[in-house]
C-alpha positions in Angstrom: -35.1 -9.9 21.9 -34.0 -7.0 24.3 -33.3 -3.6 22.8 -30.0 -3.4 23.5 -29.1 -7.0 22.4 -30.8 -5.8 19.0 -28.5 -3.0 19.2 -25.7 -4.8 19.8 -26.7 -7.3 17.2 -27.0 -4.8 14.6 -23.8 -2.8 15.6 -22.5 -6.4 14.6 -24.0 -6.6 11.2 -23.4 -3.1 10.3 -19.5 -3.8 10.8 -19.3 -6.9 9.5 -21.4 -5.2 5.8 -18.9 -2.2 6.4 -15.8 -4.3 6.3 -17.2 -6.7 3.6 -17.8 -3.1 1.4 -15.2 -1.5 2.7 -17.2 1.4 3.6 -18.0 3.0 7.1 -20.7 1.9 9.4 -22.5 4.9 8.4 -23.0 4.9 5.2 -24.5 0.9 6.2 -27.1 2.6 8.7 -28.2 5.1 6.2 -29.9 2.7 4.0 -31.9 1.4 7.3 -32.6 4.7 9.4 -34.8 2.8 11.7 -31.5 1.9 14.0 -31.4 1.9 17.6 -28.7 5.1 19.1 -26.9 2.8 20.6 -26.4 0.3 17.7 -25.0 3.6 16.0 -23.0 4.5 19.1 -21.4 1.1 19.5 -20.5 0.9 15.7 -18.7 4.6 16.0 -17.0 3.4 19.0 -15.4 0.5 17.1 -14.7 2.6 14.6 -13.1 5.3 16.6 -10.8 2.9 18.1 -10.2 0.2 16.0 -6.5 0.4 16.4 -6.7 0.0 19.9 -9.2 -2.7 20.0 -7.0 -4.8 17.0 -4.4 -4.2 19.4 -5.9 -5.7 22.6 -7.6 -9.0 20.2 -3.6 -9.6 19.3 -2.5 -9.3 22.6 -5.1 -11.7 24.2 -6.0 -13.8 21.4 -2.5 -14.9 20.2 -4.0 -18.8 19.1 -5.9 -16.9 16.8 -4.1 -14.3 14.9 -6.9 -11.1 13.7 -6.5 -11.6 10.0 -7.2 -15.6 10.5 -10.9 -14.6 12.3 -13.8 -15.3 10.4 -15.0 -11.7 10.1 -18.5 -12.4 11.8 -16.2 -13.3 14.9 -13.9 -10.9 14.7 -16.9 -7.8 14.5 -18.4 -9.2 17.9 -15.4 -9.2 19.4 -14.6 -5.8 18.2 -18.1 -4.8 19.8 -17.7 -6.5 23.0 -14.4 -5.0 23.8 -16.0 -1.8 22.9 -18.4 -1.9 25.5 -15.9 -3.3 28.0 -13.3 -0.6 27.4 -15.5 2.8 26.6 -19.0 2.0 28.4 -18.4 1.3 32.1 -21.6 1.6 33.2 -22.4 -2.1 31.3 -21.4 -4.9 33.5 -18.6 -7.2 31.8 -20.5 -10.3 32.2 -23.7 -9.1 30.4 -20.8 -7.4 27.6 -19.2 -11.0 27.5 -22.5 -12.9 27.6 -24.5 -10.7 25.4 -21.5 -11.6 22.6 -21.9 -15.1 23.4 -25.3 -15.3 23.1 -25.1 -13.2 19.5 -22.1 -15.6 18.4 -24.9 -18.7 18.2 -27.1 -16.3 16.1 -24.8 -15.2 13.9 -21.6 -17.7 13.8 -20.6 -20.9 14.6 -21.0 -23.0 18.2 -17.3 -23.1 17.9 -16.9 -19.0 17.9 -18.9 -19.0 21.0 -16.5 -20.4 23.1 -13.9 -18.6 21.5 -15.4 -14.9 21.6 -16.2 -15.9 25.6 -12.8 -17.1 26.0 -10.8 -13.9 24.4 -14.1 -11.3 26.4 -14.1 -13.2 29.6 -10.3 -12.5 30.0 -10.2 -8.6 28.7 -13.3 -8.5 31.3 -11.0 -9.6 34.4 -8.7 -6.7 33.7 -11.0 -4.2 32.5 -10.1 -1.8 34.6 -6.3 -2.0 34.0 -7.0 -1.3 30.2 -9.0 1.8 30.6 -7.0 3.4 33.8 -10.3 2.7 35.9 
């Protein structure tokens, strides 16, 4: 596995374990402090934003209110959109496919579509969402 896909994969976990605990993403990546920087970055991102990010799921995944997500789903998206909205130098479709890909890890073959469906859209109009 590639290091940022373990990153991203593990920003993932983190979130999901900090929303299960309700705790932050921190106090999750103290108890392993062999993460990978950007794992931690994207985590903080989320975190730093997670109004905004709720906001835009809502808006472009109305068939599947954010509260109705299973909470695997809902922390990949929640990473992907990070990436897409406050790390432009990754390209959108290695954002969208790397949450793809991580969705048939860690959820159902179901969620895949889904997650690629709600990414691949906030990916065409990236750059209207961040001003760029």
């Amino acid at each position: 596995m590639r290091t940022r896909t373990k990153a991203r994969q593990r920003a993932i976990e983190s979130l999901f374990e900090a929303e299960q605990r309700g705790v932050k993403s921190t106090d999750v990546f103290e108890r392993n402090p062999d993460v990978n920087d950007y794992a931690i970055e994207l985590a903080a991102l989320v975190e730093l934003h997670i109004d905004r990010i709720d906001e835009v799921i809502s808006t472009y995944s109305q068939a599947w209110p954010l509260d109705r997500m299973p909470a695997v789903d809902r922390a990949i998206v929640r990473v992907g959109i990070a990436e897409l909205l406050w790390r432009p130098e990754v390209d959108s479709g290695v954002a969208v496919s790397e949450a793809v890909e991580i969705a048939a890890t860690l959820s159902t073959p179901e969620s895949g579509k889904f997650i690629n469906g709600v990414l691949g859209q906030i990916a065409s109009i990236r750059g209207s969402l961040t001003g760029l």
